[in-house]
SERO-4910 file (N, C-alpha, C, O; in steps of 0.05 Angstrom, whole numbers):
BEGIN
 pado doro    nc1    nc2    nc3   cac1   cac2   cac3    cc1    cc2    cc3    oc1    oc2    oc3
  Unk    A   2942   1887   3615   2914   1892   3620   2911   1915   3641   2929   1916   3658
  Unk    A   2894   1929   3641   2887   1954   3646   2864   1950   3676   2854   1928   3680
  Unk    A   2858   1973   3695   2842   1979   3711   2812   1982   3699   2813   1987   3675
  Unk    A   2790   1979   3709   2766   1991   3703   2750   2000   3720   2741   1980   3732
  Unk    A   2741   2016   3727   2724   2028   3749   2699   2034   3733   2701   2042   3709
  Unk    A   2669   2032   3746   2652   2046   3731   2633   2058   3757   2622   2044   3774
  Unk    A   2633   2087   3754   2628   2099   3774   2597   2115   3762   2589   2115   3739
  Unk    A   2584   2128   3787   2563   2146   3774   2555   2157   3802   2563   2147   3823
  Unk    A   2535   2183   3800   2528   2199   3809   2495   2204   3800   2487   2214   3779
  Unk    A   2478   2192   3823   2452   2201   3813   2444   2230   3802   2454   2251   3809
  Unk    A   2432   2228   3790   2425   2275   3800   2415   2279   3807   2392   2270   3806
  Unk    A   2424   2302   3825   2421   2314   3851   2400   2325   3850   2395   2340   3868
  Unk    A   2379   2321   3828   2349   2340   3829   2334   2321   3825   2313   2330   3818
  Unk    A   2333   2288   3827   2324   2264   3816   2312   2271   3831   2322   2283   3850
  Unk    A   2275   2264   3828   2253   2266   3849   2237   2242   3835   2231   2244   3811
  Unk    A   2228   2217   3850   2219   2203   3832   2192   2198   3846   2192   2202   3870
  Unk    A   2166   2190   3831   2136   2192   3836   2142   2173   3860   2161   2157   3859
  Unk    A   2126   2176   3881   2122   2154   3904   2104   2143   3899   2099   2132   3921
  Unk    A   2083   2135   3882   2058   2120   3864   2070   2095   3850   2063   2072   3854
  Unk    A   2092   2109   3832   2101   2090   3820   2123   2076   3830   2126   2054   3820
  Unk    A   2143   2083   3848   2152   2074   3864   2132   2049   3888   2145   2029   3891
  Unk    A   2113   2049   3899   2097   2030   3912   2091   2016   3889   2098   1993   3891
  Unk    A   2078   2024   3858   2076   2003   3844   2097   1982   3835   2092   1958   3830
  Unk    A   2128   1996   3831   2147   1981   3825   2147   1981   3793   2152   1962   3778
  Unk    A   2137   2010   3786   2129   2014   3760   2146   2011   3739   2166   2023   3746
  Unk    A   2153   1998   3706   2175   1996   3694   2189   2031   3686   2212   2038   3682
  Unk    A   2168   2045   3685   2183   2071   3691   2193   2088   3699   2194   2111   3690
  Unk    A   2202   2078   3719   2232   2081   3737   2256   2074   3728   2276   2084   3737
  Unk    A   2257   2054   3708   2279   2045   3700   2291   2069   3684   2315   2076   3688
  Unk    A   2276   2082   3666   2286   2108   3651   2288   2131   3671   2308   2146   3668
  Unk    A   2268   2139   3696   2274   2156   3712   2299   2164   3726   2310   2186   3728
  Unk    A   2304   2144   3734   2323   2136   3759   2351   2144   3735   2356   2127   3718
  Unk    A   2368   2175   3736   2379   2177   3722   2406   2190   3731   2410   2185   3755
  Unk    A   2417   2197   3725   2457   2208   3731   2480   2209   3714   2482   2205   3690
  Unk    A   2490   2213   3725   2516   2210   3712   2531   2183   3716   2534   2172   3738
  Unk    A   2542   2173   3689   2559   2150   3686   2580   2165   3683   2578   2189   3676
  Unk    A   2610   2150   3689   2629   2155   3681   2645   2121   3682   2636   2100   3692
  Unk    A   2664   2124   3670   2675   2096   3668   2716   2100   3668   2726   2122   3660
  Unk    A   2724   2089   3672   2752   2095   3672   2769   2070   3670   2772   2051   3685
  Unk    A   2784   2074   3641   2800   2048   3636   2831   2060   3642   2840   2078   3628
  Unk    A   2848   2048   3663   2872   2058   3672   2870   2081   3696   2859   2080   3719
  Unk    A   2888   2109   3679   2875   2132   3696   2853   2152   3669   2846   2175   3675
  Unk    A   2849   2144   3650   2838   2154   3629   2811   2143   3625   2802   2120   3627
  Unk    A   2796   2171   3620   2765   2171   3624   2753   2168   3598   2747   2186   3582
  Unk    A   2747   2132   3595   2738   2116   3565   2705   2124   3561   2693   2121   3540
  Unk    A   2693   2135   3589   2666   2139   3584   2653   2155   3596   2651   2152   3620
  Unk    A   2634   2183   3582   2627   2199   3616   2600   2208   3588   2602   2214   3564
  Unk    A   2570   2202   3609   2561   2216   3602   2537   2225   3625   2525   2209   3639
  Unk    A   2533   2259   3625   2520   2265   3642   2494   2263   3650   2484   2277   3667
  Unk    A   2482   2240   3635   2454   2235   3638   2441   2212   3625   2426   2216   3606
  Unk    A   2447   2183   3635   2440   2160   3633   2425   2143   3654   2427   2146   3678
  Unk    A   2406   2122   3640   2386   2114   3655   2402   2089   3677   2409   2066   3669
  Unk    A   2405   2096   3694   2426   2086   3714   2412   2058   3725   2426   2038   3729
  Unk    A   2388   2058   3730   2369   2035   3739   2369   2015   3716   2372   1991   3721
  Unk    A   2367   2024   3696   2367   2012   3674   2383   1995   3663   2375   1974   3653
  Unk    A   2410   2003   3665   2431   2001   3666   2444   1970   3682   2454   1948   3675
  Unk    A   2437   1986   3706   2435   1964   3725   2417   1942   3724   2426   1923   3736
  Unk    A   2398   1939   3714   2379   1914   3709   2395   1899   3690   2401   1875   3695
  Unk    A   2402   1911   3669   2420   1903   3652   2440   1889   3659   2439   1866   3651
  Unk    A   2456   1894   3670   2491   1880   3693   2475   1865   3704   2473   1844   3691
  Unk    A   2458   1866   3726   2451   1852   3736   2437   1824   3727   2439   1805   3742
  Unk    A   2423   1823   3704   2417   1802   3685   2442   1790   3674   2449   1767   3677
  Unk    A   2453   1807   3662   2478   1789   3656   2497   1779   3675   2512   1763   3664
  Unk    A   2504   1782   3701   2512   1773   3716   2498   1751   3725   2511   1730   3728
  Unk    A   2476   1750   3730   2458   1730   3735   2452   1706   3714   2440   1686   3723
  Unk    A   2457   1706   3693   2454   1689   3674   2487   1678   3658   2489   1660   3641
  Unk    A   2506   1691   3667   2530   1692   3657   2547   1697   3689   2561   1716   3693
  Unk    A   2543   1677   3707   2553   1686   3733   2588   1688   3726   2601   1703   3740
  Unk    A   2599   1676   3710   2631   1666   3710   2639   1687   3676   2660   1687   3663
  Unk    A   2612   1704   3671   2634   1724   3657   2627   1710   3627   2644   1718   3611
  Unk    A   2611   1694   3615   2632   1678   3590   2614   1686   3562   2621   1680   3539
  Unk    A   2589   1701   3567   2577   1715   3540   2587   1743   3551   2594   1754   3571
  Unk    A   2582   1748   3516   2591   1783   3510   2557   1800   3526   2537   1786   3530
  Unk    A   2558   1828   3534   2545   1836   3541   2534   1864   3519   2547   1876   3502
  Unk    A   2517   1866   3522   2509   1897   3502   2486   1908   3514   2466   1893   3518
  Unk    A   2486   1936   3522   2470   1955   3529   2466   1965   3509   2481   1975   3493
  Unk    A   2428   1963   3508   2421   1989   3494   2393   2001   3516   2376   1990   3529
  Unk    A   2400   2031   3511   2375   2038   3532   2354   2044   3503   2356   2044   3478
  Unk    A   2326   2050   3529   2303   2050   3511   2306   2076   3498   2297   2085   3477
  Unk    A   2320   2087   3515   2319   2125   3497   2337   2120   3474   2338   2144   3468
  Unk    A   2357   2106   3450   2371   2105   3446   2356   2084   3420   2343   2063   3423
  Unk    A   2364   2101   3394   2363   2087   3366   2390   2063   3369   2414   2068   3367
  Unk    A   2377   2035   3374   2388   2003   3373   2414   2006   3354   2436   1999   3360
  Unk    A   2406   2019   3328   2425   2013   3297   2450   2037   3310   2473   2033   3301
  Unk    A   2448   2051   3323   2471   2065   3324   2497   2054   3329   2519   2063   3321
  Unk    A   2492   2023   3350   2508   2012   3369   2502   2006   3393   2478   2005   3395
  Unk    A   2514   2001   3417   2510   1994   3436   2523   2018   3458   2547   2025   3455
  Unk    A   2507   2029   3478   2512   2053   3495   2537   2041   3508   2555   2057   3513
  Unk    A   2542   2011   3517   2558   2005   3527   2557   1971   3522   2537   1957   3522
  Unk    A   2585   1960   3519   2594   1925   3506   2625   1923   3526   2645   1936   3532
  Unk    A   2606   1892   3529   2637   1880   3536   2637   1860   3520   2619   1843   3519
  Unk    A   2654   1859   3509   2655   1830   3488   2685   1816   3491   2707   1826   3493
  Unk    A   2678   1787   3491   2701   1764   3511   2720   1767   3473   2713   1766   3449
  Unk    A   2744   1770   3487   2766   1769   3465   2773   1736   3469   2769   1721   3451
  Unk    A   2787   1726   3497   2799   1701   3496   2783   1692   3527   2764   1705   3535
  Unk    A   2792   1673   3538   2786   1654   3570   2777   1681   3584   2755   1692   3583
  Unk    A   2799   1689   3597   2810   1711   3618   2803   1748   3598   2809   1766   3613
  Unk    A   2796   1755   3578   2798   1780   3563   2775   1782   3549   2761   1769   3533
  Unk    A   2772   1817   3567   2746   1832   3548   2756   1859   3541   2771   1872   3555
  Unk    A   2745   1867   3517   2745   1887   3500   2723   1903   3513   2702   1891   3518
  Unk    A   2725   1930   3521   2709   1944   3527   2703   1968   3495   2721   1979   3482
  Unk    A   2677   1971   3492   2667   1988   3477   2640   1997   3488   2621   1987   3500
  Unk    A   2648   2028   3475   2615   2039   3470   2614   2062   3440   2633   2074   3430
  Unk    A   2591   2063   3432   2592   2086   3410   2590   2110   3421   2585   2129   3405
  Unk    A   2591   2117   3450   2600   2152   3458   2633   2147   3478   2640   2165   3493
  Unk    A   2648   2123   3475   2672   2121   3484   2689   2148   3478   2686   2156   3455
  Unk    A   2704   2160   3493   2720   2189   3491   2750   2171   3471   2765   2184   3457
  Unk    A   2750   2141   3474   2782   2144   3459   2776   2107   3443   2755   2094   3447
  Unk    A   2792   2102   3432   2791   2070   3420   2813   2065   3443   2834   2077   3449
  Unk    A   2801   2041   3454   2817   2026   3471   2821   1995   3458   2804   1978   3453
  Unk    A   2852   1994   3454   2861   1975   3443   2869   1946   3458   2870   1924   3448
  Unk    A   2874   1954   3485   2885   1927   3508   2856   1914   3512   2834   1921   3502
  Unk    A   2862   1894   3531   2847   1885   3538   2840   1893   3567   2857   1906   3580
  Unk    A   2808   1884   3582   2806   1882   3605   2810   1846   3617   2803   1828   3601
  Unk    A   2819   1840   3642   2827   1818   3660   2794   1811   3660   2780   1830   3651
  Unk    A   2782   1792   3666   2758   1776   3677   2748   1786   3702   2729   1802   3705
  Unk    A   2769   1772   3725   2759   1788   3750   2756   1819   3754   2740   1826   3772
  Unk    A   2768   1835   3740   2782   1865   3736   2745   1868   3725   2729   1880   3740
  Unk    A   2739   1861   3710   2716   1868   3698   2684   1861   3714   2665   1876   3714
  Unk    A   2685   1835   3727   2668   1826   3738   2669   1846   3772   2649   1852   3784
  Unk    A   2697   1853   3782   2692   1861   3804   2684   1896   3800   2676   1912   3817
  Unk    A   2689   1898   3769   2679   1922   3773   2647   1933   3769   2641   1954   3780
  Unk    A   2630   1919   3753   2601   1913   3750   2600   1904   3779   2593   1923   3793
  Unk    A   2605   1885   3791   2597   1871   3821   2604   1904   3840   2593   1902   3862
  Unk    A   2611   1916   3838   2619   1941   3850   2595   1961   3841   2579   1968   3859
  Unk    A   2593   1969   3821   2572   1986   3810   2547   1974   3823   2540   1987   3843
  Unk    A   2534   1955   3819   2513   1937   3824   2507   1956   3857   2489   1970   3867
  Unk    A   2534   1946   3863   2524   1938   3896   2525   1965   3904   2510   1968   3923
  Unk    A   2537   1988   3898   2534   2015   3893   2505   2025   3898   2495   2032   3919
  Unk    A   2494   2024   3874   2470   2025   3861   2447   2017   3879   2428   2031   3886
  Unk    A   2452   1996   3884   2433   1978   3906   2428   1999   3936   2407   2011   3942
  Unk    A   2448   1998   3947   2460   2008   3962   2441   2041   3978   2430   2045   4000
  Unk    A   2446   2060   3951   2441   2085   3943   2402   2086   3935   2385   2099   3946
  Unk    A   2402   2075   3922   2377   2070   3922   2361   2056   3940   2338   2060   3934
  Unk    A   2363   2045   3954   2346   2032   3979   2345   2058   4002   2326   2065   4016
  Unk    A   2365   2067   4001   2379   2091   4021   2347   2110   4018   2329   2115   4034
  Unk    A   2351   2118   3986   2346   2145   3973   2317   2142   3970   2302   2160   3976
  Unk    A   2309   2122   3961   2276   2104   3950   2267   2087   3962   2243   2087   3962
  Unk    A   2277   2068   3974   2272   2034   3975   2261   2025   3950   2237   2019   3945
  Unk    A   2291   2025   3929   2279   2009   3910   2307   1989   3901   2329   1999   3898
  Unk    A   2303   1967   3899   2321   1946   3896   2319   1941   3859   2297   1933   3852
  Unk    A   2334   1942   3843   2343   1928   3815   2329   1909   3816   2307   1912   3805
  Unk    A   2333   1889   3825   2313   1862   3831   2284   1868   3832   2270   1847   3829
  Unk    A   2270   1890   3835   2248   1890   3829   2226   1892   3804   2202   1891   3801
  Unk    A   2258   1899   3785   2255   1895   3754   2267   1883   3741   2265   1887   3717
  Unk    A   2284   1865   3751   2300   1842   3737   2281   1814   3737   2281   1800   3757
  Unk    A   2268   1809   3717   2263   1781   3710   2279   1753   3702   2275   1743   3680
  Unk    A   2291   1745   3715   2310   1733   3717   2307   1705   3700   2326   1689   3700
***
């Protein structure tokens, strides 16, 4: 079983309304945007330069919250994104301890598996990232669009 890191980079020209920011508006979730990148081993399974990163994060963050120990499959789809194509990003449970990472803009087919904790510490990493950067940058917390 393999490493996973999932890293990102807001963009550096992100300017988001302070209107809708005091409202806590759901359109922030598509604003709030960057770069993803993702890395299984030392090989780069996912990069794309312009994904809805808030979004994203509501997403992990629901499923972490409702799946605290990991044990349903996960699937992202953003709102910019035709559903039937696939999922922008899946973790789907192979066995106890093993997940299959997929997406339909993945750079390679990854055949191993990812570890449980390996996977959960790395979403619990991104999250808290995210959180982090954005309170910094906005004061805006994920939790203010996560309906839990």
């Amino acid at each position: 079983m393999e490493n996973l890191a999932i890293d990102f980079e807001l963009d550096p020209l992100l300017k988001l309304d302070k209107k809708l920011i005091r409202q806590k508006n759901g359109k922030l979730l598509i604003d709030v945007q960057g770069e993803l990148i993702i890395h299984i081993g030392h090989s780069c399974f996912f990069h794309e330069p312009s994904l809805a990163l808030l979004e994203l994060g509501v997403a992990l963050k629901k499923w972490r919250v409702k799946d605290s120990e990991g044990e349903n499959d996960f699937y992202y789809f953003t709102m910019e994104h035709d559903e039937r194509e696939g999922p922008i990003l899946a973790f789907v449970r192979k066995s106890e301890k093993e997940w299959q990472v997929f997406s339909i803009w993945q750079e390679f087919e990854h055949e191993s598996t990812i570890a449980s904790d390996m996977l959960l510490k790395a979403v619990d990493r991104y999250l808290t990232k995210l959180e982090d950067i954005l309170m910094k940058n906005f004061n805006i917390k994920y939790s203010y669009f996560a309906r839990f």
